[in-house]
C-alpha positions in Angstrom: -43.1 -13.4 -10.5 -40.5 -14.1 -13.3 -40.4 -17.0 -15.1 -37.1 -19.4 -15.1 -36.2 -18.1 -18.7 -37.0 -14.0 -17.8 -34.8 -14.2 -14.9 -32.0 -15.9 -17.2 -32.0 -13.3 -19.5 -31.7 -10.2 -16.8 -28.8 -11.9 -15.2 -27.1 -12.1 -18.9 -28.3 -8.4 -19.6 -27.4 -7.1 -15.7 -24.2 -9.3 -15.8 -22.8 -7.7 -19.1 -23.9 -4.2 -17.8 -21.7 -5.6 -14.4 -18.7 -5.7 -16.5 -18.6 -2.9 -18.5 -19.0 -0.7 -15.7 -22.5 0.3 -15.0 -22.5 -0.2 -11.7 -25.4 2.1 -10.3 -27.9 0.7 -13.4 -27.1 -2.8 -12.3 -28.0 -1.4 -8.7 -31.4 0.4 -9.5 -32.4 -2.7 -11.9 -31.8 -5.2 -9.4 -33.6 -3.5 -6.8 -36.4 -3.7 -8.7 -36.0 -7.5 -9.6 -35.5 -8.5 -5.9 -39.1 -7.3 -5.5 -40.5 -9.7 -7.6 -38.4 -12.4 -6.8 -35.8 -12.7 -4.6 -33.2 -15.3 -6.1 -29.6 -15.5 -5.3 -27.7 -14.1 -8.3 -29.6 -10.9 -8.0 -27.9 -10.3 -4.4 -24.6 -11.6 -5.7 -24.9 -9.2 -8.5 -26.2 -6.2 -6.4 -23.6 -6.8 -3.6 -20.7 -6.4 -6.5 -21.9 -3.3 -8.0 -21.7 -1.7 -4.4 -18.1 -3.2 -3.9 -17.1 -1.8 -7.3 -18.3 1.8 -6.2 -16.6 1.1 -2.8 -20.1 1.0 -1.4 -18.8 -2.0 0.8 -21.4 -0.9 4.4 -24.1 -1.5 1.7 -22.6 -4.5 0.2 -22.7 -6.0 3.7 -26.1 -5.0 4.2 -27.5 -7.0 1.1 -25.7 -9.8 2.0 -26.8 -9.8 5.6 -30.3 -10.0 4.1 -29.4 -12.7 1.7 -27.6 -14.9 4.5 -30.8 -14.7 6.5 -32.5 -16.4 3.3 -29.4 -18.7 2.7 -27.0 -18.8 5.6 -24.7 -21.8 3.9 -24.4 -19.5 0.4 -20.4 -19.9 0.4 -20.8 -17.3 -2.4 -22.8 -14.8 -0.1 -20.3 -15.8 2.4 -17.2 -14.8 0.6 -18.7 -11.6 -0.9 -19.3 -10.3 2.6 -15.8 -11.5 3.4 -14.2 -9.3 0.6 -16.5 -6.2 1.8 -15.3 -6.8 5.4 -11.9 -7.2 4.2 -11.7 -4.1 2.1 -13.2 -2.2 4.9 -10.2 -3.5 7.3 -12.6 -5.6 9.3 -10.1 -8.5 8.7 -11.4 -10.7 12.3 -15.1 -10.0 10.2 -13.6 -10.7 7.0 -11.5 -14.6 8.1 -14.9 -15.2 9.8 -16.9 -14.9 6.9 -14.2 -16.4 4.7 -13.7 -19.7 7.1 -17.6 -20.0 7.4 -17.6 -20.3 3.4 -14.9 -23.0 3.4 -16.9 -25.2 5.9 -19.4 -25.3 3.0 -17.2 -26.0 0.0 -13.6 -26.5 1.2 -12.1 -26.2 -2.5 -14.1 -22.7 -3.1 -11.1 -21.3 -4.9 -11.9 -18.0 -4.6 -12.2 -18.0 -0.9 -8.4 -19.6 -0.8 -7.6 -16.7 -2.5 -9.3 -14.5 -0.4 -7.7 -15.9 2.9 -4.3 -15.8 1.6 -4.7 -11.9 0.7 -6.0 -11.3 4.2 -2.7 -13.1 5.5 -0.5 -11.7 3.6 -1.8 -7.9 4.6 -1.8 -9.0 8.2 2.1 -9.7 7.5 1.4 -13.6 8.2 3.3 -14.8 5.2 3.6 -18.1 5.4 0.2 -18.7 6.4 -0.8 -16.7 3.1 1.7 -18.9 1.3 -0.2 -21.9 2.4 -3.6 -21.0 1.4 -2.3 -19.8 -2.1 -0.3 -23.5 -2.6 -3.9 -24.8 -1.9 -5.4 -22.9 -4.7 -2.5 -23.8 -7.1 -2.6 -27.7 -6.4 -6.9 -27.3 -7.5 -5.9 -25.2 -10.7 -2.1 -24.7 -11.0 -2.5 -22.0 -13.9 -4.7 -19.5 -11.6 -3.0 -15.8 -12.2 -4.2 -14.2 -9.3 -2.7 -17.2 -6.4 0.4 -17.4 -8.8 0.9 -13.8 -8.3 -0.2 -13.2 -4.7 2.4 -16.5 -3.8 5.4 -14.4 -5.6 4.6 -11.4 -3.9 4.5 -13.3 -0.2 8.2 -15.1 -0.8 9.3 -11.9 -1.9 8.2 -10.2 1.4 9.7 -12.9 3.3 12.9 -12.3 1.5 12.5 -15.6 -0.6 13.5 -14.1 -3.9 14.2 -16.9 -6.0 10.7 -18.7 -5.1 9.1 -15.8 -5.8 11.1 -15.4 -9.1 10.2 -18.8 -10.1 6.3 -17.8 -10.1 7.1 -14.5 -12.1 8.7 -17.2 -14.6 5.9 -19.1 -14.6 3.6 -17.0 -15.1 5.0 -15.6 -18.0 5.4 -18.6 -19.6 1.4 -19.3 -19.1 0.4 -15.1 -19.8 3.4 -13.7 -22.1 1.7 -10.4 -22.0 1.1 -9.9 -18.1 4.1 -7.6 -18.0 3.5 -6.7 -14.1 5.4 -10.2 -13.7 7.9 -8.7 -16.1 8.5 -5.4 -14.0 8.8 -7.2 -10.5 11.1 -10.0 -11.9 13.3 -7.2 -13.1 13.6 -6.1 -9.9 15.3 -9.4 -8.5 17.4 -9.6 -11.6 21.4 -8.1 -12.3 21.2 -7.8 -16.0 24.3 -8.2 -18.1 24.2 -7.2 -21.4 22.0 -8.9 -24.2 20.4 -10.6 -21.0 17.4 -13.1 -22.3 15.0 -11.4 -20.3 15.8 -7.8 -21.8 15.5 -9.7 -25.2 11.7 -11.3 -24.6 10.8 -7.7 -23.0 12.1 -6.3 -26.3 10.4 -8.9 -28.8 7.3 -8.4 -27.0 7.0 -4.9 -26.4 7.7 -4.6 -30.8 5.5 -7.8 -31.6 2.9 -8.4 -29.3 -0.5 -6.9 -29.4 -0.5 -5.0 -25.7 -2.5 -2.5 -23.7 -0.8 0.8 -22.9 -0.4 -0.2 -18.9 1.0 -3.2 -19.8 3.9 -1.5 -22.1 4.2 1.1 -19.3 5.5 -2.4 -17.2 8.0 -3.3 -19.7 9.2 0.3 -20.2 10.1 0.2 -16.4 11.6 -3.3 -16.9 13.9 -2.0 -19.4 15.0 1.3 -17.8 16.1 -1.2 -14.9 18.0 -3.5 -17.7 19.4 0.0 -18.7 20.9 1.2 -15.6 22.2 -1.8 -15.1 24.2 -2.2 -18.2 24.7 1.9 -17.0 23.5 3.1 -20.4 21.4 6.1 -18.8 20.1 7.8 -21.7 18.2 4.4 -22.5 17.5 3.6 -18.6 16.1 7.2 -18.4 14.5 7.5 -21.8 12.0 4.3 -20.8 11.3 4.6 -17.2 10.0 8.3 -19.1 7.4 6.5 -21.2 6.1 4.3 -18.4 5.8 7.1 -16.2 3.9 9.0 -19.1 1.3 6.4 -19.8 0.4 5.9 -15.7 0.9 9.9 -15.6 -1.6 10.2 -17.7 -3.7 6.9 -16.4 -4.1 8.1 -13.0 -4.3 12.1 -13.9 -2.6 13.8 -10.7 -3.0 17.3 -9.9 -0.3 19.1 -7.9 -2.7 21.7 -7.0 -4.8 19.3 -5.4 -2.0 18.4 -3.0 -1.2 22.3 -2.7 -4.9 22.6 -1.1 -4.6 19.5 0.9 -1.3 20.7 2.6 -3.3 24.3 2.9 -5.5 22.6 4.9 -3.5 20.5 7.3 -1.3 23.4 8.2 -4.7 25.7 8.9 -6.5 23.2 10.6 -6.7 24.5 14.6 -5.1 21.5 16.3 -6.0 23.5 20.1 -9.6 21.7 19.2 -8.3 18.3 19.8 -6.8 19.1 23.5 -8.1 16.3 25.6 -7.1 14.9 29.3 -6.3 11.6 28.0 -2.4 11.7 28.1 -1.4 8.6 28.7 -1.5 6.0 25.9 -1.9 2.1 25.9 0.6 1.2 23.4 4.0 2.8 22.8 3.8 4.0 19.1 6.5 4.7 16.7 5.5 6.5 13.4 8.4 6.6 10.4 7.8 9.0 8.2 9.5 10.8 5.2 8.9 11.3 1.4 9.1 8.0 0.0 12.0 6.4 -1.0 14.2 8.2 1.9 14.9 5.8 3.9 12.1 4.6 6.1 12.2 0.6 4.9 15.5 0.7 6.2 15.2 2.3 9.6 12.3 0.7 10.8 14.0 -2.8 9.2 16.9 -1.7 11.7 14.1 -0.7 14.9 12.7 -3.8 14.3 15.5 -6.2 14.7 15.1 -4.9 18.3 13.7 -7.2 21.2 11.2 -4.9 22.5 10.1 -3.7 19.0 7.1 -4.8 16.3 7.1 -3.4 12.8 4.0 -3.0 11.8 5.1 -1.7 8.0 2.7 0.3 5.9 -0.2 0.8 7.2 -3.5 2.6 5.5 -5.7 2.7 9.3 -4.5 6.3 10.4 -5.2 8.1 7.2 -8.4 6.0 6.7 -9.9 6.6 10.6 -8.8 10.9 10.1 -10.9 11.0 7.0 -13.9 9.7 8.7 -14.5 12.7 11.0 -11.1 15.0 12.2 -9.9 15.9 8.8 -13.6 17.8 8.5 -14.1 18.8 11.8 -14.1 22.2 10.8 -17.1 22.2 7.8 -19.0 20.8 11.3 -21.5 24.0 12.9 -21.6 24.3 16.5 -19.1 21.0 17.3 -19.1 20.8 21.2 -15.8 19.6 23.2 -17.5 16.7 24.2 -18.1 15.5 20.5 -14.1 16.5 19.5 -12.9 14.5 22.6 -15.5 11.4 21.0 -14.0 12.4 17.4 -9.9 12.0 19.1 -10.9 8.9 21.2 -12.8 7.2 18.4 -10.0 7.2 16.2 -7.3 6.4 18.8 -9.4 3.0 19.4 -10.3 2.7 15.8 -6.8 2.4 15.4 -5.7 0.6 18.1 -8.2 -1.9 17.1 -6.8 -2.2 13.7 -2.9 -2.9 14.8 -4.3 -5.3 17.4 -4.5 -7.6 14.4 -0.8 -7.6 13.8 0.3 -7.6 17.2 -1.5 -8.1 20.5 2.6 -8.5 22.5 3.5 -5.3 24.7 5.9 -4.7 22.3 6.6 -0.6 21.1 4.6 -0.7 17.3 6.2 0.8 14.4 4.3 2.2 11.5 6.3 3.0 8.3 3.3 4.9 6.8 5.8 7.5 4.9 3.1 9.9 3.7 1.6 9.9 7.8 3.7 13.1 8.1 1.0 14.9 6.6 -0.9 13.5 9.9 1.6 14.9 12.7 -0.9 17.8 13.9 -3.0 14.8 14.7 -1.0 12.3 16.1 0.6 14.5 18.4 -3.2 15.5 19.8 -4.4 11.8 19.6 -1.3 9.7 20.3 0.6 11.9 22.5 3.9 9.7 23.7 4.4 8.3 20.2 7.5 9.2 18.9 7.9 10.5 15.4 11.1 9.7 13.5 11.6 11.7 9.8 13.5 10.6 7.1 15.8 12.6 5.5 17.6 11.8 1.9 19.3 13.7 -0.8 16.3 15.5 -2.5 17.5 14.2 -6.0 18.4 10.7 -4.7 14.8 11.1 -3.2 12.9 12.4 -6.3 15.1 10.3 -8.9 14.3 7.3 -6.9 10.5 8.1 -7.0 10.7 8.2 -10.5 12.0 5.2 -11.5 10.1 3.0 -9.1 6.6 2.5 -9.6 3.9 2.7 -7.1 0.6 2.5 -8.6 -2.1 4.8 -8.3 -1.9 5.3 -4.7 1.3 7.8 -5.5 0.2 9.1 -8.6 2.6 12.1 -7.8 5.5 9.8 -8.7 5.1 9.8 -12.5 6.3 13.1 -13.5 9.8 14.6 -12.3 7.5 18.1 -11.8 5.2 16.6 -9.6 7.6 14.7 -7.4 9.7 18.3 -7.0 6.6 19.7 -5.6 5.5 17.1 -3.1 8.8 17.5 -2.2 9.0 21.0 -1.4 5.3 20.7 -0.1 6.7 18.0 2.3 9.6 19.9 3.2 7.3 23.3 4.1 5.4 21.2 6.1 8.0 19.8 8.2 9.5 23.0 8.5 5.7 23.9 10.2 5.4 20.9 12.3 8.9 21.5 14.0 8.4 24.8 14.8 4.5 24.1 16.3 5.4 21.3 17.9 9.1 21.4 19.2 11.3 18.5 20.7 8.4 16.1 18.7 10.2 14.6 15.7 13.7 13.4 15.6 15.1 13.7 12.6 17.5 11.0 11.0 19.9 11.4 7.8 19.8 8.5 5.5 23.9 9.4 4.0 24.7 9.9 8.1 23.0 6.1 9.1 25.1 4.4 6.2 27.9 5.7 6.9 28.3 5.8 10.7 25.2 3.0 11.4 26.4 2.5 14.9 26.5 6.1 16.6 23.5 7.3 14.5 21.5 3.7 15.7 22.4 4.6 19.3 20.9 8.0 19.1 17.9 6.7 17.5 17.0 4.0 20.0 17.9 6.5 22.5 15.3 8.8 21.0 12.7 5.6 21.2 13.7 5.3 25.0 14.9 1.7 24.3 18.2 0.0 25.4 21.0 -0.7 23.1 20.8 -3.8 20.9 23.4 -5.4 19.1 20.4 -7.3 16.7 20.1 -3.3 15.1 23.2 -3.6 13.7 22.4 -6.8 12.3 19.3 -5.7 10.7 20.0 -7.9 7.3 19.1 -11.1 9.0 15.6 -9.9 10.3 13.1 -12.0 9.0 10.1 -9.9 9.1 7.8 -9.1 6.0 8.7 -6.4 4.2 5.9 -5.3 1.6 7.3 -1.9 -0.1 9.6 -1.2 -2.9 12.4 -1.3 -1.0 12.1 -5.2 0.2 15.1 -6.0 -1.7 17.4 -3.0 -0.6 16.3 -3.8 3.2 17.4 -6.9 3.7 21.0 -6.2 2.5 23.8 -5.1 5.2 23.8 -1.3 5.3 25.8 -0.4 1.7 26.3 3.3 0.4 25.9 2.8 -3.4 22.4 4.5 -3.0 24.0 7.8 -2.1 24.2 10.1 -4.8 23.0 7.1 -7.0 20.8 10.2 -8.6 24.2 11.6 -10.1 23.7 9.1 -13.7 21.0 10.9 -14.6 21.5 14.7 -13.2 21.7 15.9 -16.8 17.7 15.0 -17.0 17.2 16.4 -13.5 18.5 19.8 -13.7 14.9 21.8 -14.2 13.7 19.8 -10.7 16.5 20.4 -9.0 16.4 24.5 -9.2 13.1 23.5 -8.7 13.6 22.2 -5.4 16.5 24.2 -5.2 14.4 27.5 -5.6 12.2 26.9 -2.5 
């Protein structure tokens, strides 16, 4: 048994082994301490280590065990809560979370916590609430200030959400995300204040490399707004080089990924089940070409949900169909399971968002990697692609960032593949699977929006509505880089927007060019 003081000192030692990363020591250790005595900290501590390594089906598990001991632990409670949460469980996860605030209603944490899980299940102002309730127990927390900006901005509340970038900058000078998003809300002029604190700061205060990659994309905004290019293009470059070389992609990873899609032997997911229980509409496209603002305009129809981007159809392939084939002696019987398993998985999942009989949109861009299987598994869905000048397309990648889960997007290069990778691959899908995807031209919508809208919804097998040409006064969420640009009346400024900076695009365009 250990003493009061021996158990101190493994929680200091396991805790600072916690935060510098060494996750799986922490685990081993702590298995071994549980043995001999099985206090709280040592399932907190254990249940963290597995959420760090994405573990989160064995950070549940430990928790389980250590709710049975202490079922009114709001921190056991809210740590299974965030495993649920990251795992999608999100009716698990507000369970968990709501259980934890019946036992200490101020738990700051868990406010935090509920607000997140609101604000991904696209109920803003419900997430706005919980985040105010955090801010009025400690009115300088980051993390709520943060998550409250990002909500107004989805809801199209751009000044309140500037307002918390503000102050938050005033309280953390050097958390230069809050510098990057504000200069997305802002129309510089020159000598603008804001492009003079970036400046000061990023020559006089002491900052990490990410957080100078922030400010480098702050100013190449400031830049192209005063339209001097060879500054704008010169620091969205050295942002894009630090994350580039942050996050480490490798094109020839995605060569091998796209190798595999196209070989995979789609005749092994055939199955009887034709008919499915929710109309389904899947926008798709290389990113930045458009979809925001086509499913912004689908939306604004009566009969129409959108769902926005959505993680649940990549997440449920990679649990069994992507691999189907590195599985001996699979049986038809265990495919159909494999294709209906998903399909409900999935179904499941949306349910959260919208449980109306309206047709669901999902603006997953990168889904059209997933065609193969969402014609097998989700055969009446309808796809629309996205189509955009390739240099408007790739420029626009460029100079927008998208964090680690596009790594692709920090180096022109890179982009130009995916891009030619993505149009191969459409080039495939069309010809396998004819009549399947309709095919939409961003230049063509802005230009003539009310013939190309009519074909669309014809395509959708909806009726006309006038609210699609109105799509600027939808109030839905809108969570991607293009939250801003969506909610403005259709405007063709974006078209050949790419043509400021062609003299740095040359070697991707006969890249793109050559294929």
């Amino acid at each position: 048994m250990l003493t009061d003081l021996e158990l101190k000192e493994k929680f200091q030692l396991l805790s600072n082994k916690l935060k510098v990363g060494l996750f799986q020591e922490v685990i081993d250790e702590t298995k071994v301490l549980l043995k001999k005595r099985k206090h709280q900290v040592f399932y907190n501590l254990l249940s963290l280590s597995y959420q760090s390594l994405g573990k989160h089906e064995e950070s549940i598990e430990i928790m389980e065990l250590a709710l049975k001991a202490n079922s009114k632990n709001p921190h056991f409670l809210n740590n299974i809560g965030l495993s649920h949460l990251s795992l999608n469980n999100f009716k698990d996860a507000e369970y968990y979370f709501k259980r934890g605030l019946e036992e200490e209603p101020n738990y700051i944490a868990i406010l935090n916590n509920l607000g997140h899980l609101k604000g991904l299940l696209n109920l803003n102002k419900e997430a706005i609430s919980y985040f105010q309730k955090v801010l009025k127990i400690n009115d300088k927390m980051l993390e709520a200030l943060y998550n409250l900006s990002i909500n107004f901005e989805s809801l199209g509340e751009f000044e309140k959400s500037s307002e918390c970038l503000k102050k938050i900058l005033k309280l953390y000078p050097k958390y230069t995300q809050a510098d990057r998003l504000l200069s997305n809300k802002t129309k510089y002029s020159k000598d603008h204040p804001h492009f003079n604190e970036m400046k000061n700061k990023l020559e006089n205060a002491e900052l990490a490399e990410i957080d100078k990659a922030h400010l480098y994309f702050a100013l190449g905004k400031y830049y192209e707004d005063i339209k001097d290019y060879d500054s704008s293009f010169k620091n969205y470059s050295l942002g894009n080089k630090i994350f580039k070389a942050l996050y480490n992609h490798k094109t020839e990873e995605s060569k091998n990924e796209f190798t595999k899609i196209k070989n995979f032997d789609y005749d092994k997911l055939n199955n009887d089940n034709k008919k499915d229980s929710k109309k389904l509409i899947f926008i798709v496209g290389m990113p930045r070409s458009g979809t925001s603002l086509v499913e912004q305009i689908l939306s604004s129809h009566q009969e129409i949900y959108g769902g926005g981007e959505l993680p649940f159809l990549e997440a449920e392939l990679k649990k069994k169909l992507l691999n189907l084939n590195k599985i001996p002696d699979l049986k038809n019987e265990d495919i159909l399971h494999f294709v209906l398993d998903c399909k409900n998985q999935y179904l499941e999942k949306i349910s959260n968002y919208d449980l109306s009989k309206k047709i669901f949109t999902d603006k997953t861009c990168l889904n059209f990697r997933f065609i193969g299987f969402i014609k097998h598994i989700f055969p009446q869905a309808k796809i629309i692609n996205c189509n955009r000048d390739p240099m408007d397309v790739i420029w626009s990648n460029f100079k927008n960032y998208f964090s680690k889960s596009m790594p692709f997007t920090n180096d022109l290069n890179d982009i130009g593949n995916i891009y030619n990778l993505y149009k191969d691959l459409m080039s495939f899908w069309r010809k396998k699977f004819p009549n399947f995807i309709y095919d939409i031209n961003y230049s063509s919508l802005v230009n003539n929006p009310k013939p190309e809208i009519e074909k669309l919804l014809k395509f959708c097998e909806v009726p006309w509505d006038e609210n699609c040409l109105n799509h600027d006064k939808n109030k839905r969420a809108i969570k991607t880089a293009s939250s801003t640009q969506a909610r403005k009346p259709i405007y063709k400024s974006a078209i050949k927007s790419s043509d400021y900076y062609k003299d740095y695009l040359k070697s991707v365009k006969t890249l793109v060019d050559s294929n």
